[in-house]
C-alpha positions as CSV (number, residue, x, y, z in Angstrom):
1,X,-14.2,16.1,1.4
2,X,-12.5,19.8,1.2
3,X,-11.1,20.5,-2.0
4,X,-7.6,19.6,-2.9
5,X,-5.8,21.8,-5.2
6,X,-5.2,18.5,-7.8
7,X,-2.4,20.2,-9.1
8,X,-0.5,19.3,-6.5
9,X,1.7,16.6,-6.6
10,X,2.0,15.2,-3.4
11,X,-2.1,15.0,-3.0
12,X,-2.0,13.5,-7.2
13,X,0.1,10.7,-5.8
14,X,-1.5,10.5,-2.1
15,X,-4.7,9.6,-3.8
16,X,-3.1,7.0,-6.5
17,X,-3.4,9.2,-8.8
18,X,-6.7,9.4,-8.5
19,X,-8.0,6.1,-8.3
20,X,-8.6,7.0,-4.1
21,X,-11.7,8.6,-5.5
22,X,-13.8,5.7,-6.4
23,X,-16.7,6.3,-4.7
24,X,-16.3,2.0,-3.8
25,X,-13.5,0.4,-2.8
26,X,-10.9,3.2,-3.4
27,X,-8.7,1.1,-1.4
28,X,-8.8,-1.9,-3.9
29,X,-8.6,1.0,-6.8
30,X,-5.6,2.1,-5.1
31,X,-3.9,-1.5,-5.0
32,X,-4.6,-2.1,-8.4
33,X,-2.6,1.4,-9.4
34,X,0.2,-1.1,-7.3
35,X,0.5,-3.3,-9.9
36,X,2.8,-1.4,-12.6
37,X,4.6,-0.7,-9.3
38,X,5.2,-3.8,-8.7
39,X,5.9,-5.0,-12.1
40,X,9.0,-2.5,-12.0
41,X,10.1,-3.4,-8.8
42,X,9.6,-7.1,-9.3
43,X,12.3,-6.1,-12.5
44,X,15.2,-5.6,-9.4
45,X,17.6,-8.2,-7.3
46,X,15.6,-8.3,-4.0
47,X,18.5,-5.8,-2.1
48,X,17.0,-3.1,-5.0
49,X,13.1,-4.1,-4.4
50,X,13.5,-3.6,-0.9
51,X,15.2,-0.3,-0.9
52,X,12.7,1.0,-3.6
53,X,10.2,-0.3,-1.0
54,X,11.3,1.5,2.2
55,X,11.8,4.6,0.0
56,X,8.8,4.6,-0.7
57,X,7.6,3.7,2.8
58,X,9.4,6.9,3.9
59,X,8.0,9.1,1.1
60,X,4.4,7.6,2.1
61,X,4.5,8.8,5.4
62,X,5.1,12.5,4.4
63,X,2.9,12.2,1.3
64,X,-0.5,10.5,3.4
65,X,0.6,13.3,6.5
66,X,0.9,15.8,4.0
67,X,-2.7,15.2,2.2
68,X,-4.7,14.1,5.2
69,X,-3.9,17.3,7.2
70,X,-5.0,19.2,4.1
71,X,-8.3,17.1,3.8
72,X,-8.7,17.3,7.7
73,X,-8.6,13.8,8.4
74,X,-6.8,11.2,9.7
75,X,-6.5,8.3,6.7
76,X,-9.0,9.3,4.9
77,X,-10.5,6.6,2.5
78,X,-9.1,8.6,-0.8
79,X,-5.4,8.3,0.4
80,X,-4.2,4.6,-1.1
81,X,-0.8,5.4,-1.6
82,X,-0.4,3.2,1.4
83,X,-1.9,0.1,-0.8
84,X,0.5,0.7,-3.5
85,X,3.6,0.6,-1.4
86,X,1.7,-2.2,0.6
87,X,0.9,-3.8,-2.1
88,X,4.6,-3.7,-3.5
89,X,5.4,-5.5,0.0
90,X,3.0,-8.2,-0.6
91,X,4.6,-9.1,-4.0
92,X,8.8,-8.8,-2.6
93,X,10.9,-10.9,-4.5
94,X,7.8,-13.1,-6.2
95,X,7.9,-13.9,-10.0
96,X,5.4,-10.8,-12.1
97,X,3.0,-13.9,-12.7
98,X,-0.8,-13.8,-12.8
99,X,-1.0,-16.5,-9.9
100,X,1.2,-14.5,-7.6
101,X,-0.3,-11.1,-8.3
102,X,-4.0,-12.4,-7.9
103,X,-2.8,-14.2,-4.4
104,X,-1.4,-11.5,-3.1
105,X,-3.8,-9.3,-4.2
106,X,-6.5,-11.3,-2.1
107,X,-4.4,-12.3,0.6
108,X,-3.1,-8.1,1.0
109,X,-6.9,-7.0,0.6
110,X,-8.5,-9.5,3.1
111,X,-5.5,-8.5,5.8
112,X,-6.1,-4.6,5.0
113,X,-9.9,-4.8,5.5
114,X,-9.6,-7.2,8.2
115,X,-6.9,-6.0,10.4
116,X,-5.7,-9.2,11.8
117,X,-3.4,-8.8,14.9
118,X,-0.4,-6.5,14.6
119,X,-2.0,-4.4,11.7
120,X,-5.0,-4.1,13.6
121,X,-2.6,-2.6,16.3
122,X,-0.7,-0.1,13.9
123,X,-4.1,1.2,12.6
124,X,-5.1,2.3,16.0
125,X,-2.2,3.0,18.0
126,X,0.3,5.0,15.6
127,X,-0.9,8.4,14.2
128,X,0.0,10.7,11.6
129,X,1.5,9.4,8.0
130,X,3.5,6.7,10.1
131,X,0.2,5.3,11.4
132,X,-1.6,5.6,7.8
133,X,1.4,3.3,6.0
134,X,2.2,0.8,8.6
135,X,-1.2,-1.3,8.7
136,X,0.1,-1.6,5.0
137,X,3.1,-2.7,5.2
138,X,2.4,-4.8,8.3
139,X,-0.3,-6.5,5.9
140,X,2.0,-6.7,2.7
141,X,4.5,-8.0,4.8
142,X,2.4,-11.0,6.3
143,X,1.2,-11.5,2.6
144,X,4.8,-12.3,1.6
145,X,5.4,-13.9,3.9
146,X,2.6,-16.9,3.7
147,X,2.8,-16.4,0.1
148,X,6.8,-17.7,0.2
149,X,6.2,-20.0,2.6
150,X,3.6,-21.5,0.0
151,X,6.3,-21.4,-2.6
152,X,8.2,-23.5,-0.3
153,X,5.7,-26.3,0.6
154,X,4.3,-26.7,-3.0
């Protein structure tokens, strides 16, 4: 990996604060960095949690462009900002409760390693900071989604 000055700011947060390092799993190190994220987000009406999360879906794509084009790689492994905002989606407008956060958490890393369907597409078709947070938020989105349909039926 070249060396990133980790002074900067926009690589500090690209890399979840440095949990992208791990030298396993950095991407489930970098959705556990999600969880205070979500616990202040889960702390807003859903019209708030929602704009907090496609702020920081928009700020993702020029953070992960940003560091990847300095590390001279497309999504590199170390860049997880992507799993905290995807994580964020996978936990929109659920209670801050230990059974929620340990579904999602499963459910968001299964669909992020996996690539089921339309993630699978998004991870291979769009490029650039765009293409490293969509398969994200494609997968947080489809965890929220089973995960309130769940609520519903039980």
């Amino acid at each position: 990996m070249p060396k990133l000055n980790w002074f900067n700011p926009i690589h500090w947060l690209s890399l979840g604060f440095g949990t992208g390092l791990a030298p396993k799993a950095p991407g489930t190190f970098g959705t556990l960095v999600g969880i205070p994220f979500v616990y202040l987000t889960t702390q807003l009406t859903w019209q708030w949690q929602i704009g907090v999360l496609l702020m920081a879906t928009i700020i993702g794509v020029f953070l992960c462009q940003y560091t990847a084009k300095a590390m001279g790689e497309h999504d590199h492994p170390s860049i997880v900002w992507d799993e905290i905002v995807g994580y964020g989606f996978a936990m929109f407008a659920l209670p801050f409760e230990a059974v929620w956060l340990i579904a999602a958490f499963i459910l968001f890393r299964l669909f992020d390693i996996w690539k089921p369907g339309p993630i699978g597409w998004s991870d291979k078709k769009l490029t650039g900071g765009t293409g490293i947070m969509m398969d994200d938020v494609i997968a947080g989105i489809l965890t929220t989604a089973i995960l309130h349909v769940a609520a519903y039926l039980f």
